[in-house]
N, C-alpha and C positions, 0 to 999 in steps of 0.2 A: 669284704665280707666278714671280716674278722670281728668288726664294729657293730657288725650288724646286729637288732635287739631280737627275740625269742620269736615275733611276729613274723619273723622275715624282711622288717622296711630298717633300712638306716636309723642310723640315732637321732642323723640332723632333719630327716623328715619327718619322724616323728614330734622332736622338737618343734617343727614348722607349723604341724598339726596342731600340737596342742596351743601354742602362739594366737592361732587362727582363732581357736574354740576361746581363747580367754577375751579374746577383741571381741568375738560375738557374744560374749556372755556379757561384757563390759554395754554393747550395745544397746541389747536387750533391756538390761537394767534402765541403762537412761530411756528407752521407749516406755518403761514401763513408769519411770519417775516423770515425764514430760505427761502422759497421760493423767496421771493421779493428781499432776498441776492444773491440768485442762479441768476434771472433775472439782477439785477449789474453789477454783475461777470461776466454773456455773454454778455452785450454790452460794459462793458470794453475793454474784449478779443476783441470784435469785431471793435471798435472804434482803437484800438493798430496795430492791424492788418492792417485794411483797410489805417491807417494815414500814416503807415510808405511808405516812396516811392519807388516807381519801382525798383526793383535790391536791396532791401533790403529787401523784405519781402518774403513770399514762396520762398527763393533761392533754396529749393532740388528741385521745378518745375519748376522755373523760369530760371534754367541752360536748359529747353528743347527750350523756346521762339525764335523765328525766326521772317523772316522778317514779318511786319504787326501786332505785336502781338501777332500772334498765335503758338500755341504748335506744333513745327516742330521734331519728333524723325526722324536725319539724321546722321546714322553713330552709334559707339556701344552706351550702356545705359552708357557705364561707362569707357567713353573718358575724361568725367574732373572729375572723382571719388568720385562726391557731389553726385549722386544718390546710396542709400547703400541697395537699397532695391534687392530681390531676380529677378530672371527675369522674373519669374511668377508676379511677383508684377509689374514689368516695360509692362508684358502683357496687364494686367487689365487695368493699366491707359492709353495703346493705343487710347484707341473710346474720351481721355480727347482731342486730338494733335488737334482737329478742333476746339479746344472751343479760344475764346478770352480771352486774359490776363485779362481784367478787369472783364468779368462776372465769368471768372475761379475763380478770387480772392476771389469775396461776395460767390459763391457757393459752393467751397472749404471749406473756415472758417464755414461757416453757418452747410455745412453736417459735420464739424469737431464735432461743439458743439451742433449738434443732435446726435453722437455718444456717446459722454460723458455723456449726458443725457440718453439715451438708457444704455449705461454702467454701469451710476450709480440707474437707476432701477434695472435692473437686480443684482445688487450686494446686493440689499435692500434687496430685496427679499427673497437672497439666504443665509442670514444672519440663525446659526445653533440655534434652535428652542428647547427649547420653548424661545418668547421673549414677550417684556409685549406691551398690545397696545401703550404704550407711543412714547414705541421703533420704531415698527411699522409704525406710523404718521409722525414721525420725522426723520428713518432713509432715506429716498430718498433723501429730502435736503439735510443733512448734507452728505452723501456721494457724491451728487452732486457737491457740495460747494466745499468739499477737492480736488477734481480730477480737477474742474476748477483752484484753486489754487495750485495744486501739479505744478511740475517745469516741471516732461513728456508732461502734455497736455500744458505749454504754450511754451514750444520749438517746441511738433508738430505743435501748429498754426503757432507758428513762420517762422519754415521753410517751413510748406507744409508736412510733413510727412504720413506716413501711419503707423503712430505705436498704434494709438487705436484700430486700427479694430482688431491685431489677437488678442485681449487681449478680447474683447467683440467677435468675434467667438467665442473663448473657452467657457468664462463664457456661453453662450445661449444654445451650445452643452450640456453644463454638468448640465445646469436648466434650460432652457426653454423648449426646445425640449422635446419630448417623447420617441420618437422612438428611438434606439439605435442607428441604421443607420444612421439616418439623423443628430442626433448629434455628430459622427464619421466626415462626412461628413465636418462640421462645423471646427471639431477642425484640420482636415487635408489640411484644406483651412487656415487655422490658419498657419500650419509648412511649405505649402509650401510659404509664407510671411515669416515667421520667424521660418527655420529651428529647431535652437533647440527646439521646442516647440515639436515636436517627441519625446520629453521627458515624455507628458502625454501621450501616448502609454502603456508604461509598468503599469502606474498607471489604464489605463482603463483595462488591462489585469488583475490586480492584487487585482483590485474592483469588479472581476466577470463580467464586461461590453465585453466579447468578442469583441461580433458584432460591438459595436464601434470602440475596438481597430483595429479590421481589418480593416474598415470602415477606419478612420484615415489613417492607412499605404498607403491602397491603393488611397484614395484622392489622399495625397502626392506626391504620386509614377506617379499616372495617370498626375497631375496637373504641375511636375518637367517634365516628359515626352514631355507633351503638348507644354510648354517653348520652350525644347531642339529645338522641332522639327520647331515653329516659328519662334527662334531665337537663331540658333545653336552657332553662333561668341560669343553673351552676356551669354551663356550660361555657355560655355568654359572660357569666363574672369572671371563670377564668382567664380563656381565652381571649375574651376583647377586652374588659374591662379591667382585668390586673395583667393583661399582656402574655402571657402563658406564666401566671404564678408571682410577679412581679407585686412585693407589698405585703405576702400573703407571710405570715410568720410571725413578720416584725417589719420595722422598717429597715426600706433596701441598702440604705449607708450604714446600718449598726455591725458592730466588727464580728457578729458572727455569719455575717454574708460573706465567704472566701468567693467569689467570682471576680470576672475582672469589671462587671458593671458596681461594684459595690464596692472595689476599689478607683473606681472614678470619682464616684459621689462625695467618699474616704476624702482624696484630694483635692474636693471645692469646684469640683465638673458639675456642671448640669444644663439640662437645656438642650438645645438642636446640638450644642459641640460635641457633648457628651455621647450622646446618639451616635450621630456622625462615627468619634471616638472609636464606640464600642464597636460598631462594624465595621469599622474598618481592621482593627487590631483582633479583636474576632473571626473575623473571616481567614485573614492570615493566622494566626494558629489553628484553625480548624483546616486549614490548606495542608501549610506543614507539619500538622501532627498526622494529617491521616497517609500525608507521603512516607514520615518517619513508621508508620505504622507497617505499610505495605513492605516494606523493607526490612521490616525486623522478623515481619510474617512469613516471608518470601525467604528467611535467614533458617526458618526453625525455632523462630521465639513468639509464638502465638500470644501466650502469655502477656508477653510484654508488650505485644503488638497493641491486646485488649485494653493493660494496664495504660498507655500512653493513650488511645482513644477514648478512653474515660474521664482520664484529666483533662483532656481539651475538651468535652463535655460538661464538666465542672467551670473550665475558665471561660466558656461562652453561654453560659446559664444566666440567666436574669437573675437567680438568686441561687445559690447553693447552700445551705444551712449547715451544719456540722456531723449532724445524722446522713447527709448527701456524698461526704466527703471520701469514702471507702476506698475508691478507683486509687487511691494516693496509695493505700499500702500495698498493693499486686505491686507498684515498680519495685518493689525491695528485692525483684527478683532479676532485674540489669545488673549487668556486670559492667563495672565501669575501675578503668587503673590499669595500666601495664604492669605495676609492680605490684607483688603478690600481697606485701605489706598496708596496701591501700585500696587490697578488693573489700574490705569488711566498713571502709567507709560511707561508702553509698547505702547499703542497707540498714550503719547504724543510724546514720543523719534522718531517714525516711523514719526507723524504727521511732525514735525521739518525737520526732514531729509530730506523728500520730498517735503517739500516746501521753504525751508530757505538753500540758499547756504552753502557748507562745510565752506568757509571763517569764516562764521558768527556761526557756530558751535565750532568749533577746534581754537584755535588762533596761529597767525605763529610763530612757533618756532623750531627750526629744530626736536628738538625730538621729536617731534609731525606731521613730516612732511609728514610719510606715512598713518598715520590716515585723515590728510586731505584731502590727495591727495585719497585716496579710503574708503572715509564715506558710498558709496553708498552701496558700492562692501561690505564693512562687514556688512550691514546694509541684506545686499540678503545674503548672508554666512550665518549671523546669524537666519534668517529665516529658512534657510533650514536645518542645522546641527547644530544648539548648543540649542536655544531659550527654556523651557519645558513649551511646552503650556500646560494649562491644559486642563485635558479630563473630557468630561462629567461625566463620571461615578465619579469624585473624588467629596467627599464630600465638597469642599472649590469650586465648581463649583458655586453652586447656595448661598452655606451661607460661606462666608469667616472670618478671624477672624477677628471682630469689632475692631473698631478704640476704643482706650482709652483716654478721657478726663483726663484733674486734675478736681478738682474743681474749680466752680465759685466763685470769689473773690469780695466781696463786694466793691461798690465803693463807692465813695463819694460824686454821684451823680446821680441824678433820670436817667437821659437817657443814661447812660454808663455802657454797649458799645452801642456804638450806632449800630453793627454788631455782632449780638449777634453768630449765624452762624457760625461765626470765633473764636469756639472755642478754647481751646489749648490741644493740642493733645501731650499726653504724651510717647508715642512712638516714636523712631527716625525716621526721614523723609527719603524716597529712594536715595539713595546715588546719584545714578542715576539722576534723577529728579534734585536734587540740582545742579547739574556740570551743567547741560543743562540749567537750568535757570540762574544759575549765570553768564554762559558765552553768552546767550544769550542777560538778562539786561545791560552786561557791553559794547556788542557790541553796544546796541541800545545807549548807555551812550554815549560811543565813536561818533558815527556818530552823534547824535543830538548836542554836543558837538562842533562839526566839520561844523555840519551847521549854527551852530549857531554865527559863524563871519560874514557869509553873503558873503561868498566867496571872490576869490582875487581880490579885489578891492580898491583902496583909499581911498572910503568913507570910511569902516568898516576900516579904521587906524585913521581914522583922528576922527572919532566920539570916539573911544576906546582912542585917547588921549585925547579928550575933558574931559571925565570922568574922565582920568586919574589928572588932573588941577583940577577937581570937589574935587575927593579924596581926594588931597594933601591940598587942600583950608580949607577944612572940621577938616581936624588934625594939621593945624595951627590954626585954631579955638582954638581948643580942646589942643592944645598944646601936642600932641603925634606924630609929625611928626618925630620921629627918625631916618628913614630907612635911609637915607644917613651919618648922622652919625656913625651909625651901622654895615651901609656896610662899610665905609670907615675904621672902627677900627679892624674890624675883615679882613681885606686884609693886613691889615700890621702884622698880625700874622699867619704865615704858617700852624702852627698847627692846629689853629682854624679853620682858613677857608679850609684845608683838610678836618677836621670834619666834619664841617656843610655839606661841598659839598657830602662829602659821606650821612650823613643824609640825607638829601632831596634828594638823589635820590633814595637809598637803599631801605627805613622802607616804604614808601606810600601805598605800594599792599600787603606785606609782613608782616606784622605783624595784620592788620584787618582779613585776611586769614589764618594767624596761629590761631588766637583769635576764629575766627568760626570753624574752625578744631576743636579744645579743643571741644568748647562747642557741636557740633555734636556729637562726640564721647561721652563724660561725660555726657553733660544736654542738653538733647536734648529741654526739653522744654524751658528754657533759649536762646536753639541757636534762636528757632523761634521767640523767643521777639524780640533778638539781632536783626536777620536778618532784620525783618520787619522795624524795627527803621535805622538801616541804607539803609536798602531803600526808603524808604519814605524822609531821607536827601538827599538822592540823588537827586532823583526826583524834590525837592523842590533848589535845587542845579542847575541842569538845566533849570529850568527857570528863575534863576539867571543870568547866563551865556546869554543866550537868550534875554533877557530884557535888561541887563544893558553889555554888552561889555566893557571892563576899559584892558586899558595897566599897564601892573606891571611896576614899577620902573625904573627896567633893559632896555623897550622898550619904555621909554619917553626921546624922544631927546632933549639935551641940560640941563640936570639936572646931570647930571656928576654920574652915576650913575655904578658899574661896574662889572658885570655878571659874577661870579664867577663860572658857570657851565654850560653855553653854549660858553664863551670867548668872543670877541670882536664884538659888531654887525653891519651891514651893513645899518643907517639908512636913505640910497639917496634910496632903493630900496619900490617905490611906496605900491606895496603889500606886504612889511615886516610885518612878523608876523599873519597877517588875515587867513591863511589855512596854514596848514604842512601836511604832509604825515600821521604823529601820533598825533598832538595834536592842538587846537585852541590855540594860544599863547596870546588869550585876553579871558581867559574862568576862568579870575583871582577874581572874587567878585560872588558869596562867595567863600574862597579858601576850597575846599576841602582836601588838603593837611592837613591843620590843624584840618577840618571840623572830616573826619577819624579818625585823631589820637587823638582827643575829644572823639570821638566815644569809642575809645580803651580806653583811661585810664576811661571814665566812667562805663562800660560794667566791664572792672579790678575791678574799685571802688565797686561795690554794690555788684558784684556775688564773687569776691577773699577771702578765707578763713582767708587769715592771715593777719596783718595790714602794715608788710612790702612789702608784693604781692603789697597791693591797694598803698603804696607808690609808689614802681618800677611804676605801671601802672602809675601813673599820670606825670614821669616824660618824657612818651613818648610826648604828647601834651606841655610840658613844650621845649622839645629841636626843637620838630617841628616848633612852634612860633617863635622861635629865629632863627629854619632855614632858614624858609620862607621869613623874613623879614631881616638878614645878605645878602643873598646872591642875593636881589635886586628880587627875583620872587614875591613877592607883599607887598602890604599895609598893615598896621597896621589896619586899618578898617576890610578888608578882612577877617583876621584870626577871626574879630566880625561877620561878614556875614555869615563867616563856625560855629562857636559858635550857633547863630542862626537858619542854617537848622539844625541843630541833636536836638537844643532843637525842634522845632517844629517837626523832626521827630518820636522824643519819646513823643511827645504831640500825635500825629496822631495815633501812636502806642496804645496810653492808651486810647485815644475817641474811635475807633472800635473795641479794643478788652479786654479792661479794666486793671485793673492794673497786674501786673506779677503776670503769677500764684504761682510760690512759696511764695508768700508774705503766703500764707497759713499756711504755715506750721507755720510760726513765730507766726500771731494771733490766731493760735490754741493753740499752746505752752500756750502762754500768759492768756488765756481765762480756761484753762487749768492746770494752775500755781499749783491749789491749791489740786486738785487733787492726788489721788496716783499714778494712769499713767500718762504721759504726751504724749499730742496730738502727732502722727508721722508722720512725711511729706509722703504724698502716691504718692508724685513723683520720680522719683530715680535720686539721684546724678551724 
């Protein structure tokens, strides 16, 4: 009682109190910043939309526009085959044919991104319980957020689509509603829009929902009927004559069909096999997705239950287009990983998928070229038939296995790390996770890269040569101006200059990757030092690139200079060099070629067991140097540039996160010495 404050409560509950009030007020903030994100986001969409001009934007409505403006349906729905919706669907929009192209436009987009928003309440909502209030507050934005930036809702704005609505029927039928009927109702105004979706049928049967299920059928039945009878001709092209939708778009093999009919055609199927094919592997995932369904429903994850019968609706579609492909981001709401460390994977890999082009995913390489071409299509596969979410009932639902620390390593300085947060985690990272991030930062590497010439223009030549005279000026200073010497001696020896040319183009990607590979596998926590350190040169690499533009050697005209790996250049052509297909050809200071293979014999250097390893390793940056600068791809300065970002990348690395956690093991040893055990590293090799 002594302790006690002037109120009458403890000091440490009031403390506790105020603790609480500051987390909620920290909450609050972020709901209140994820909404003002949300708000961006729709007048972005809206600004995109409304800017682009007439006959580019809403094209799936804007094929109906006749004379004056307005929406003339004259003749079938599906005479130029841009409209892919059902005919029920071409019903509805009948009472649109009087409205005016331009108020169609603002009220169109507008009722789009009230449906999104509607969408993504109701997915908030429906989120499988218990969750914490945090989650609660926060999930409507962030789910709103995603679907604005998913790639379905800005292709529907884009063309004018109607592929949110069955997707928000469903969801409202299956949580909103009450009544069983009415949410029947719902979802069979859903299937006659988008047929397959008769696929939650058997799921409402099989959740005990009779009355819906029937409800459902007969919607459908009544609502396809209804169609026939208005519009007997559009009815017949759909259904019999493109097969329920089949052709209608574009054509059924073009890679924006993610179904798994479109990925047959993809692979040189066609004919009775292909048929055969599809129903047969069709039928089986529509089996087992709607069993994995029943069981996740039956668990308390209705949600997911939804999100998995949508994807096997996508994968047993004649055609599913990109605006079709929604059902894909509801899984982001499976819990998938026993360890705690690897629950954020599942809904990052979904989160990517669905909003970041396959290009930017996958990179083009032919063995990789049916992954690219159907990221979506296995991305709904794997939802519905492979993925093991967990169920509620499993004990790793609510307490999974904790992440493992090493220990904190003293520094040698009061405020390091400066990210304390960022601790090191002694467990290997999700294999997963890592491909998707490494190929995702290298894309973003690549195209910043690319931008960063300043497009095809003159100037961006003529300034990259001014630096280039800056450089050269610099190392007659210095007296290291060697490169033309260098190149010239090693051209007159074949051998050499095979060598080199092989080097510089071989080892640059290949041997930093085999380097991370090892260390994945063996030390994981090393890999994550490694990793962060050559990211951070990176980073600091391109705004290199960015800032200073310099031409290599090879593309400075009139210095007799002679390109041992691209051969002879063409320098009358004004935009030489400023943009290529694959590479900025003035993205030369700092050179990461050498920068990298710094990187490598350092990383060899300190972690390699044995003292001929740390030799090998250091003579890969030794022949790098002499590649770069033999064969006229840059300056002697340069490979000082690239020297530069990797130290400052392992300087960055050691300010947030302090020094390597194995250092531990050595100063325990040490500390240790005199003891009769000796300290044991409690990280694993």
């Amino acid at each position: 009682m002594a302790k006690a404050e002037h109120g009458g409560r403890p000091a440490q509950a009031l403390g506790g109190a105020t603790a609480v009030g500051a987390v909620q007020a920290r909450v609050r903030l972020a709901r209140l910043g994820l909404w003002l994100i949300v708000a961006i986001l729709a007048a972005r969409e809206v600004a995109v939309v409304l800017s682009t001009p007439s006959g580019e934007r809403l094209t799936d409505l804007e094929t109906w526009v006749g004379p004056g403006g307005v929406l003339q349906v004259k003749g079938s729905l599906y005479d130029s085959t841009q409209f892919t919706g059902t005919p029920f669907g071409g019903l509805v929009l009948k009472p649109l044919t009087r409205a005016a192209e331009q108020a169609l436009g603002w009220g169109w987009t507008f009722g789009t991104l009230l449906l999104v928003v509607a969408l993504g309440l109701v997915a908030a909502r429906a989120l499988p319980q218990p969750v914490s209030r945090r989650t609660s507050l926060l999930a409507a934005p962030v789910a709103i957020t995603l679907l604005m930036l998913s790639l379905p809702v800005r292709n529907t704005l884009y063309l004018g689509q109607t592929s949110v609505m069955p997707v928000l029927l469903v969801l409202l039928g299956c949580f909103a509603l009450r009544g069983e009927r009415a949410g029947g109702v719902l979802i069979g105004l859903a299937a006659a829009l988008q047929p397959t979706l008769l696929l939650f049928t058997p799921l409402l049967l099989l959740t005990g929902r009779r009355r819906a299920a029937l409800s459902t059928a007969a919607t459908f039945a009544g609502s396809t009927v209804l169609a026939w009878a208005a519009m007997p001709h559009d009815s017949y092209t759909y259904w019999v004559h493109h097969l329920a939708g089949v052709g209608l778009g574009g054509r059924a093999d073009d890679l924006g069909n993610q179904s798994l009919h479109g990925a047959l055609l993809r692979l040189g199927l066609t004919g009775p096999l292909e048929i055969a094919l599809l129903l047969l592997l069709g039928a089986a995932v529509a089996v087992l997705a709607v069993r994995r369904a029943v069981r996740y429903a039956h668990d308390g994850q209705l949600l997911l239950a939804v999100a998995i019968t949508g994807c096997a609706a996508i994968v047993i579609s004649p055609t599913a287009w990109q605006h079709q492909l929604l059902w894909v981001l509801l899984a982001v709401v499976g819990q998938v990983g026993r360890r705690a460390s690897d629950r954020y994977v599942w809904p990052v890999a979904i989160v990517l998928v669905m909003t970041l082009p396959a290009k930017m995913m996958v990179p083009d390489k032919v063995l990789l070229q049916p992954l690219r071409a159907d990221l979506v299509l296995l991305a709904a596969l794997a939802t519905a038939a492979v993925v093991p979410f967990l169920s509620r009932t499993s004990p790793y639902w609510q307490t999974p296995i904790p992440t493992r620390y090493a220990d904190r390593v003293p520094a040698r300085f009061r405020h390091i790390p400066f990210a304390p947060v960022l601790r090191r985690v002694i467990s290997r990272p999700n294999l997963l996770f890592e491909l998707l991030l490494i190929r995702v930062t290298y894309y973003a590497y690549a195209q910043i890269r690319l931008a960063a010439a300043g497009g095809t223009n003159s100037a961006g030549r003529v300034t990259a040569e001014e630096h280039g005279e800056e450089i050269r000026s610099v190392e007659r200073a210095l007296r290291i101006d060697i490169e033309y010497w260098a190149n010239h001696a090693v051209v007159q020896v074949d051998s050499l200059r095979n060598f080199f040319d092989f080097y510089y183009e071989s080892f640059h990607f290949g041997v930093p990757l085999a380097i991370l590979a090892v260390l994945y596998w063996r030390r994981p926590v090393d890999y994550r030092w490694a990793r962060s350190a050559i990211g951070f040169a990176t980073v600091f690499a391109l705004v290199g690139f960015w800032l200073y533009p310099l031409a290599p050697p090879r593309l400075m005209p009139g210095l007799g200079f002679i390109d041992t790996v691209h051969g002879p250049q063409d320098f009358s052509r004004p935009d030489y060099g400023t943009l290529t297909e694959l590479t900025n050809q003035y993205a030369a200071m700092p050179s990461l070629h050498f920068g990298w293979s710094l990187w490598c014999g350092l990383v060899i250097l300190v972690l390699a067991p044995r003292r001929w390893m740390k030799a090998l390793g250091l003579l890969h940056p030794l022949f790098t140097v002499t590649a770069i600068v033999v064969t006229g791809n840059h300056w002697v300065l340069d490979a000082a540039g690239g020297a530069l970002v990797v130290g400052a990348g392992f300087g960055m690395t050691y300010l947030l996160q302090g020094p390597r956690a194995r250092v531990v093991a050595s100063e325990a040893e040490k500390v240790s010495s005199g003891s009769r055990a000796p300290a044991k590293d409690r990280t694993p090799s």
